[in-house]
C-alpha angles and dihedrals in degrees: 000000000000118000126274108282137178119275106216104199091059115119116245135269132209104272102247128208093263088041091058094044093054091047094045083053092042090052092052094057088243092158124039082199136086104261110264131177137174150207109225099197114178108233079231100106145336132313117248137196085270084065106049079053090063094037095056093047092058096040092053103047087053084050097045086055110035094248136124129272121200145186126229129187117220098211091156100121111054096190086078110023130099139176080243093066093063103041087057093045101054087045102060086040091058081041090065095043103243097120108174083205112210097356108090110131137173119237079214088066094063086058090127097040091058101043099048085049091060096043076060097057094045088051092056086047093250090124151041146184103241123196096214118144103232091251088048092044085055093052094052102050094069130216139286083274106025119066116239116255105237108250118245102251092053089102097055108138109255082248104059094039083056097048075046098052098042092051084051090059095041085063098253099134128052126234121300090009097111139352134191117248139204101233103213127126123329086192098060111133079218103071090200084074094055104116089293128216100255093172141022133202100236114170098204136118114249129228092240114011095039117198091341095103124037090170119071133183124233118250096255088053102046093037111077089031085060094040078054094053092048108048095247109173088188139016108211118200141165123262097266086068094058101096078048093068098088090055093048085049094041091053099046085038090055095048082056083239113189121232094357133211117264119221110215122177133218126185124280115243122228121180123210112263099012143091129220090168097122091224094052092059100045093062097040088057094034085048085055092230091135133030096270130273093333110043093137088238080082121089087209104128090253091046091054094040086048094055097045110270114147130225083246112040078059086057103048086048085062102044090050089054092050123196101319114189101211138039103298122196096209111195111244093229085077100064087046093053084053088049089050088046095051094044111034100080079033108068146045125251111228123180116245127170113215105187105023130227115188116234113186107195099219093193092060126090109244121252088015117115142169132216102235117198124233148160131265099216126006093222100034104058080173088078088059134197141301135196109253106200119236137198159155098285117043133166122230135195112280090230106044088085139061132181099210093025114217125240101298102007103158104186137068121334137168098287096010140107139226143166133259121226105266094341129057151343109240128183122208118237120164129026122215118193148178110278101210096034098033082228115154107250115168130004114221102210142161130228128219100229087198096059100070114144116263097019134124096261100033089103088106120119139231143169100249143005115213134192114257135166123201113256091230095058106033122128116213123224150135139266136198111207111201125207120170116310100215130037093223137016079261144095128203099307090171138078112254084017113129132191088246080075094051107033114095104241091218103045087122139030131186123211117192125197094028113169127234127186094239122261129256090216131028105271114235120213110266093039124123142210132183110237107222111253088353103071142245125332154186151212108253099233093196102041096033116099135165086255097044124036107208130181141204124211110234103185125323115251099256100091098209090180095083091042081059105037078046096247 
């Protein structure tokens, strides 16, 4: 694999305000190196839509400017992380299309240079091994408006923090008895900046390094010095990390790093009715409320894939939001009109009948059927067409009839005609009903054998044109239909509050002994259809056997986001 380079004949997008950062730096010469960013995921969950967010701004930064992207692992707490986590990870990174190539590295791997980083700093007397208990620790660091009071064991000698700190790594202290901390300003009105933990005493083995380390950094300690050792130019976060950015400076400042990365932030993106809060997620799927990391109600990556979002349905959602600066709370229509966008010139409509109505043909011979032509997609003709069988006996939509037909009803009703989709026109005739529930159960109607779409007399006109498949081809199988998962963008925020009370109860349906026209070709699981007047669907690659067809509901066809963005 090469790294992640500008394509030139690209057409050009509106310069942003991180794009005009990195091209000012880039003008002053700021970096002898190529530009280079990253995306520092922890192998402790799932990525979500936020994070494709985050994965397609640096990306595309690298790409825009011919540089490298990478991806770094940050394995630096052994208590959450798993070897699953990064197998999934890199996956749905490679899914979206933003493959870093060959550069795929482990924060773990950079152990020694850490520590060895932090040895320097306590011998400059930037740092010291404090004895602090975690709740004391707490009280002594003050308040937004209060300073911090200095902990007792600030003013150790460099050369006992270091015997200190050496005798943590070797194992000789047990967990929580001592940390090593930044010794900066308890005063800082940042309190970030208040003397830091930089390392923790955690006895676990580790995914990858096992039982060799028994010390690990903090994230804003091990991060810029990883950013150092990799070559990263900037270090793009999202907004939360801002107030982070002079302890990323002061650690790099204080290795006397060249040319050092710069942190820059972007805002962080929330969507209506869903949560991307890792902890969220984790007890809706340990609670067992939804079908684990990837029911497609999550906007986790393999909940999305899973339901039929495409790579680049997800791209074209983040470009249409843009850089924002702040936290921004982005409807979830929108990702489904990208979804709609993306699908609709892609894939093939097929017909398909979800609550079935019986139609006998009474004019047609029984057991006697014609192959009828018709297009794939109505605005692709490069898909091209297929034969759709038809017969005697078809099945409608339910509720595409109506015996005593409502004000503006504009399909089949008792003594009416309609079309149907690419045959013929037929007209009902007769009811036949349950005896005993009075239900609808079958439609006696005729067909005008003069009236087939396409021919030479089917000029005549009629109120509505409905799906249909013909009952002798059919092929039986199953559909999920998703709504929003969560009432709100919340979980249970009180005591005593539960998820019952903020779960939608009717995020998901499920409809059985729904109708297809057959395939041409067997169907594989992932692909998707558009079903003629319900939407776009897919293939449900976890429920979907040879035996059992199952499909997943993408979006509905009624696309709500440009009634609200006013298009």
């Amino acid at each position: 694999m090469t790294d992640v380079n500008v394509n030139e004949n690209e057409s050009a997008v509106p310069e942003n305000y991180m794009d005009r950062l990195i091209r000012e730096d880039i003008e002053e010469g700021v970096f002898s190196r190529e530009i280079c960013t990253r995306f520092p995921p922890e192998p402790n969950g799932y990525l979500h839509i936020g994070s494709a967010f985050a994965i397609h701004t640096n990306y595309e930064i690298a790409r825009k400017n011919g540089g490298r992207f990478h991806l770094r692992f940050d394995d630096t707490n052994p208590l959450k992380e798993d070897m699953e986590y990064v197998k999934a990870i890199t996956q749905d990174i490679e899914w979206l299309g933003c493959s870093p190539g060959e550069h795929v590295y482990y924060g773990s791997d950079y152990s020694e240079e850490i520590c060895r980083s932090a040895e320097v700093l306590i011998q400059k007397g930037k740092a010291y091994v404090c004895d602090l208990k975690a709740e004391e620790m707490t009280a002594y660091r003050g308040t937004l408006t209060e300073p911090g009071t200095d902990s007792p064991y600030r003013d150790r000698s460099p050369e006992e923090n270091l015997r200190l700190f050496r005798a943590m790594r070797n194992g000789e202290y047990p967990n929580g008895a001592k940390v090593l901390r930044a010794r900066i300003d308890m005063a800082s009105p940042n309190i970030n900046l208040r003397d830091p933990v930089l390392y923790r005493i955690i006895h676990a083995e580790h995914y990858r390094t096992g039982n060799a380390w028994c010390i690990y950094p903090m994230y804003d300690f091990a991060h810029p010095i990883q950013d150092a050792l990799e070559g990263v130019t900037h270090s793009l976060c999202s907004i939360e990390f801002k107030d982070h950015r002079p302890l990323y400076e002061w650690v790099l400042n204080e290795l006397d790093i060249p040319e050092a990365p710069r942190q820059r932030e972007f805002g962080r993106v929330n969507l209506t009715g869903v949560v991307t809060s890792k902890r969220y997620l984790r007890a809706l799927v340990d609670g067992n409320y939804v079908d684990g990391w990837d029911d497609p109600r999550l906007p986790t990556l393999r909940g999305l894939r899973r339901r039929g979002f495409t790579p680049e349905s997800i791209k074209d959602f983040v470009q249409e939001i843009g850089m924002v600066r702040n936290t921004a709370m982005v409807d979830y229509s929108l990702l489904e009109h990208c979804v709609r966008q993306d699908l609709k010139a892609k894939v093939p409509a097929i017909m398909a009948v979800l609550n079935p109505l019986k139609v006998v043909l009474t004019n047609i011979e029984a057991g006697t059927s014609e192959w009828l032509k018709m297009d794939n997609n109505s605005e692709n003709a490069e898909l091209g067409t297929r034969d759709v069988p038809f017969s005697g006996t078809l099945y409608i939509e339910r509720e595409d009839f109506m015996e005593v037909p409502a004000k503006g009803f504009r399909r089949l009703v008792l003594g009416g005609e309609v079309r149907l989709k690419g045959a013929y026109i037929i007209r009902c005739n007769e009811v036949i009903k349950d005896e005993a529930t009075g239900e609808i159960m079958e439609l006696r109607c005729t067909y005008d054998p003069d009236t087939k779409s396409g021919g030479p007399l089917s000029g005549r006109k009629v109120k509505g044109t409905v799906q249909w498949v013909s009952a002798a081809h059919a092929l039986k199988c199953e559909v999920y239909l998703y709504e929003q998962l969560l009432n709100d963008n919340n979980g249970p925020k009180e005591e005593g509050e539960t998820w019952e009370q903020y779960i939608n109860p009717h995020s998901v349906t499920l409809l059985k002994d729904c109708l297809l026209e057959p395939f041409e070709n067997t169907p594989q699981p992932g692909d998707k259809f558009q079903f003629l007047r319900h939407g776009y669907f897919c293939i449900d690659s976890k429920r979907s056997s040879e035996q059992k067809l199952v499909f997943n509901r993408i979006v509905p066809l009624k696309d709500t986001w440009k009634g609200k963005a006013g298009k």
